[in-house]
C-alpha positions as CSV (number, residue, x, y, z in Angstrom):
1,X,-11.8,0.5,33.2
2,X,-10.0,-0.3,30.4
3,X,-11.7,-2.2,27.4
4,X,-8.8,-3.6,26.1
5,X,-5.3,-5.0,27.9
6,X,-1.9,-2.6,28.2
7,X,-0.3,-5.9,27.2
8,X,-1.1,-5.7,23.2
9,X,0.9,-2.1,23.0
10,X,3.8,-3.3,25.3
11,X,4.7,-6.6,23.0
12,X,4.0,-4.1,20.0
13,X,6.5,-1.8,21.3
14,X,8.7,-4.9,21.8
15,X,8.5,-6.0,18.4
16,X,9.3,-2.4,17.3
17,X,12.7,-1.9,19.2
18,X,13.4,-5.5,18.2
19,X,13.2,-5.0,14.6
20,X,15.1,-1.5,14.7
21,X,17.9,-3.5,16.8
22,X,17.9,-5.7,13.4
23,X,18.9,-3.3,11.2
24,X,22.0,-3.1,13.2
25,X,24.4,-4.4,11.0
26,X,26.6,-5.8,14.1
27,X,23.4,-7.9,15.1
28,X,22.7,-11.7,15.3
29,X,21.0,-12.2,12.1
30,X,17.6,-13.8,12.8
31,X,18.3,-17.3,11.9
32,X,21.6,-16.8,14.9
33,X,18.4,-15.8,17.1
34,X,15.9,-18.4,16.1
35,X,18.9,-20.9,16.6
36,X,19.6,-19.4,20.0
37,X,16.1,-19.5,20.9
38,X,15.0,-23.1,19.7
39,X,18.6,-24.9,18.6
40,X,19.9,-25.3,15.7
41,X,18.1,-28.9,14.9
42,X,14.5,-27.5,15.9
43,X,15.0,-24.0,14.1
44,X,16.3,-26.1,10.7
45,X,13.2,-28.0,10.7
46,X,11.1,-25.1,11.4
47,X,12.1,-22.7,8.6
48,X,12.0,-25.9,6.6
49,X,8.6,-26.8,7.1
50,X,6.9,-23.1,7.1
51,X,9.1,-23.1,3.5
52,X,7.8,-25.8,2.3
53,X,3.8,-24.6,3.1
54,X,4.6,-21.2,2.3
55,X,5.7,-22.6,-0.8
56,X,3.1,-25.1,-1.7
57,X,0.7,-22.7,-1.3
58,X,1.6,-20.5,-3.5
59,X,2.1,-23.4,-6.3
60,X,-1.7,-24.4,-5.9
């Protein structure tokens, strides 16, 4: 028995080969991805809004 899940260590490695794909310099940029993923309307307000908190909080 296992105490805790494979599942942790397979998105990990996910993440890994995901960000070394990034550094490809012929790669979608991650805004291309984020737009691909959500749309362009719903990815502008997202990185728009986390700016905005990211950046109120650090004004405070």
């Amino acid at each position: 028995m296992h105490a805790v899940s494979p599942l942790p260590r397979r998105r990990g490695f996910e993440l890994l080969v995901a960000h070394c794909a990034s550094l490809d310099p012929d790669a979608p940029s991650a805004r291309d991805r984020l737009d691909t993923a959500l749309g362009r309307e719903l990815a502008q307000r997202l990185v728009l809004a986390l700016t905005r908190a990211g950046s109120e909080r650090f004004a405070a």
